[in-house]
C-alpha positions as a Markdown table, in Angstrom:
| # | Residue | x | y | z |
|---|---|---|---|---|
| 1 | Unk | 81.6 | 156.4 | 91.0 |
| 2 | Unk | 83.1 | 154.5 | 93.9 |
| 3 | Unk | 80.6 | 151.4 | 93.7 |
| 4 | Unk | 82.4 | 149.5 | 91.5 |
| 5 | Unk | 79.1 | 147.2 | 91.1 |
| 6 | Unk | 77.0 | 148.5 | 87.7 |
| 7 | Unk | 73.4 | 148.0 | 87.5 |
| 8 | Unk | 71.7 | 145.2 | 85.6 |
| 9 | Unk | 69.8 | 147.0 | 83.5 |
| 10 | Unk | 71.5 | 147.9 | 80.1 |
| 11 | Unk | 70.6 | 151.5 | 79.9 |
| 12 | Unk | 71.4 | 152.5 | 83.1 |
| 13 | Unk | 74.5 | 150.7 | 82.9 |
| 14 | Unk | 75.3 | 152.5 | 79.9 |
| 15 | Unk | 74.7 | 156.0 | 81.5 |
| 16 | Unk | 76.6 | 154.7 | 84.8 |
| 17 | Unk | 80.0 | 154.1 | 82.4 |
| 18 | Unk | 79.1 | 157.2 | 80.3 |
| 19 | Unk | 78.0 | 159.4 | 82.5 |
| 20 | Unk | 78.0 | 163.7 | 81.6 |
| 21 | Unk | 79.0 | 165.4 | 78.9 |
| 22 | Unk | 82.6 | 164.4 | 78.5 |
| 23 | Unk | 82.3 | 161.1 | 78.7 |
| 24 | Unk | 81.2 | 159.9 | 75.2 |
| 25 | Unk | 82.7 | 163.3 | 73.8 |
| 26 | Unk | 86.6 | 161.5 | 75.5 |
| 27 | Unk | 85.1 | 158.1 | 73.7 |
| 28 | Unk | 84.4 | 160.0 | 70.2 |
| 29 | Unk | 87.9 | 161.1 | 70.9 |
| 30 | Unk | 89.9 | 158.1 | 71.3 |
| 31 | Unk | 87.7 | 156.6 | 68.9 |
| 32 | Unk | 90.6 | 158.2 | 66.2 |
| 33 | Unk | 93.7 | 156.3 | 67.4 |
| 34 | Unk | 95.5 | 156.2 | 70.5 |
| 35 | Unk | 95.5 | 159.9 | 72.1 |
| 36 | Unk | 97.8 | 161.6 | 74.2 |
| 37 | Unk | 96.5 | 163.2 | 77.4 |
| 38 | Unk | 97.7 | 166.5 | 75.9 |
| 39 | Unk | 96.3 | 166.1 | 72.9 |
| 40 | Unk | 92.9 | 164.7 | 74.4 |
| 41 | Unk | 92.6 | 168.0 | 76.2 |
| 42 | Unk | 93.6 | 170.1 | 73.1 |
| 43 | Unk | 90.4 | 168.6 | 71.3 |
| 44 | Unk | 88.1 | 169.2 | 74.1 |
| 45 | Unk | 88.4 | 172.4 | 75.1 |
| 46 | Unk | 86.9 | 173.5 | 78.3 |
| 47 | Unk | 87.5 | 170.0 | 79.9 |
| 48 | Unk | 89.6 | 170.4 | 83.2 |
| 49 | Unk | 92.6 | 168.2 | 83.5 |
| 50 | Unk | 90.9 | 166.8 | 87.0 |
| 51 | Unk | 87.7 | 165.8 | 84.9 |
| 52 | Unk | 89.6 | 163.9 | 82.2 |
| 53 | Unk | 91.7 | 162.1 | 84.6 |
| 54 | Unk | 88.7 | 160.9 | 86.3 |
| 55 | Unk | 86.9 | 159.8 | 83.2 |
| 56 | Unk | 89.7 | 157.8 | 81.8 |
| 57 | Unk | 90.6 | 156.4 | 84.9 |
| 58 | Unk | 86.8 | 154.8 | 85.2 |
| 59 | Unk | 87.2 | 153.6 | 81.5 |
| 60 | Unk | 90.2 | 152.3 | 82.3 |
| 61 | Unk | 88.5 | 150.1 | 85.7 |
| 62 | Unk | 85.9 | 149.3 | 83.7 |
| 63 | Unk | 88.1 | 147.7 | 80.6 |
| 64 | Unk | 86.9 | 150.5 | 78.4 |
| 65 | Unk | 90.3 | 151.9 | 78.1 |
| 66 | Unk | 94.4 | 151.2 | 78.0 |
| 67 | Unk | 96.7 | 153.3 | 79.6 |
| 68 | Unk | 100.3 | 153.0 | 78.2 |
| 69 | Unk | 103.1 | 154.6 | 80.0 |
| 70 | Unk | 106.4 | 154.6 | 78.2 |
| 71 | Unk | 109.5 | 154.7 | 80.0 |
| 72 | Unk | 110.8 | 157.7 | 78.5 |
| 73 | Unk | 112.1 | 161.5 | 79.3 |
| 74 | Unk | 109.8 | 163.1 | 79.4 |
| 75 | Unk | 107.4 | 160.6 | 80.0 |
| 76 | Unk | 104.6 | 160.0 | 77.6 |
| 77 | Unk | 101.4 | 157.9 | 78.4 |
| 78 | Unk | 99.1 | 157.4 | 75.7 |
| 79 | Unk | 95.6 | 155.9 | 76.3 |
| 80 | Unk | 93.5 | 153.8 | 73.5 |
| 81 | Unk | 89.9 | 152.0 | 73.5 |
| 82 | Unk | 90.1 | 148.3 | 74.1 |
| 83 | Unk | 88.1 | 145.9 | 72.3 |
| 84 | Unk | 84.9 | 147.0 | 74.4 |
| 85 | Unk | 85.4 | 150.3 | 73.9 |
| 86 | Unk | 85.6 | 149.9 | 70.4 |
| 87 | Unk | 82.0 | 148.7 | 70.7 |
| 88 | Unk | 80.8 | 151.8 | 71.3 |
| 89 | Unk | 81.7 | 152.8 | 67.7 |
| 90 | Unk | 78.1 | 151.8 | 66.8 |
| 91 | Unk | 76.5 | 153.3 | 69.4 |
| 92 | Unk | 77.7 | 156.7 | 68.7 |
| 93 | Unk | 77.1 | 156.5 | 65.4 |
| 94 | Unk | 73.4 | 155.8 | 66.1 |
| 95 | Unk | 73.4 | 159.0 | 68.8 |
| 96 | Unk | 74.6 | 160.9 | 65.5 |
| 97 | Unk | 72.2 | 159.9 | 63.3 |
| 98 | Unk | 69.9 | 160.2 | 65.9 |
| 99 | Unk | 70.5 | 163.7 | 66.9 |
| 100 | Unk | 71.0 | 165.2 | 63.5 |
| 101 | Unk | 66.9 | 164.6 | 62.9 |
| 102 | Unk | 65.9 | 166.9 | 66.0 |
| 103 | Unk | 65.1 | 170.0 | 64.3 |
| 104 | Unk | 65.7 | 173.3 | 66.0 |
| 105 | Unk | 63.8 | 174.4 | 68.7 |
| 106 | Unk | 61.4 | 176.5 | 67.0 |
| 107 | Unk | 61.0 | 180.2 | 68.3 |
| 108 | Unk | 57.0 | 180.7 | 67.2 |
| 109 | Unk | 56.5 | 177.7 | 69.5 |
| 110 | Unk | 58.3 | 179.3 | 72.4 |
| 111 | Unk | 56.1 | 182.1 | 71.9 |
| 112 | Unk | 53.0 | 180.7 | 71.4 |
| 113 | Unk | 53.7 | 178.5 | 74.5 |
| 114 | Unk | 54.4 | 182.6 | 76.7 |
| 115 | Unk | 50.9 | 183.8 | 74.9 |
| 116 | Unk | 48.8 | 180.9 | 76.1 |
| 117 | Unk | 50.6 | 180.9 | 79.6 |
| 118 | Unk | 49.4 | 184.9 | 79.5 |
């Protein structure tokens, strides 16, 4: 994102700050405590280090997220939700709820949909 300007309507907004897959999985995340880098990357596997550097570093523009670098050898920098992003607390809690009532897809349907399409 390299408008730094976020659109006025709420839900697009929302996706514009939590926008693809790792985004709200990094928010879930750091919704446990402060998290190392390492550690964020050891609980979401498959994330590349380039992709978590960019997500945190928009939370962090936006006020989502703190960085915290310690002057230490070696150095450690530990990042935590703010305030703000402690907000989203709720919100994820709802897209849980939310999802865990969308039954599986359902394979007689797939096929029904093949033998009318036939």
């Amino acid at each position: 994102m390299t408008n730094s300007r976020l659109p006025e309507c709420g839900v697009a907004r929302f996706l514009t700050l939590l926008n693809g897959p790792w985004a709200t999985l990094i928010v879930r995340e750091l919704l446990h405590g402060p998290r190392r880098f390492t550690e964020l990357r050891a609980a979401l596997p498959g994330i590349s280090p380039h992709t978590l550097t960019s997500r945190l570093r928009q939370f962090e523009t936006h006020g989502i997220v703190t960085r915290t670098a310690y002057a230490q050898i070696p150095p450690r920098v530990e990042y935590r939700l703010t305030p703000l992003g402690e907000g989203l607390h709720d919100v994820l809690n709802a897209m849980a709820a939310w999802a865990v009532t969308v039954p599986d897809a359902r394979s007689d349907v797939i096929g029904d949909t093949e033998a009318a399409s036939s």
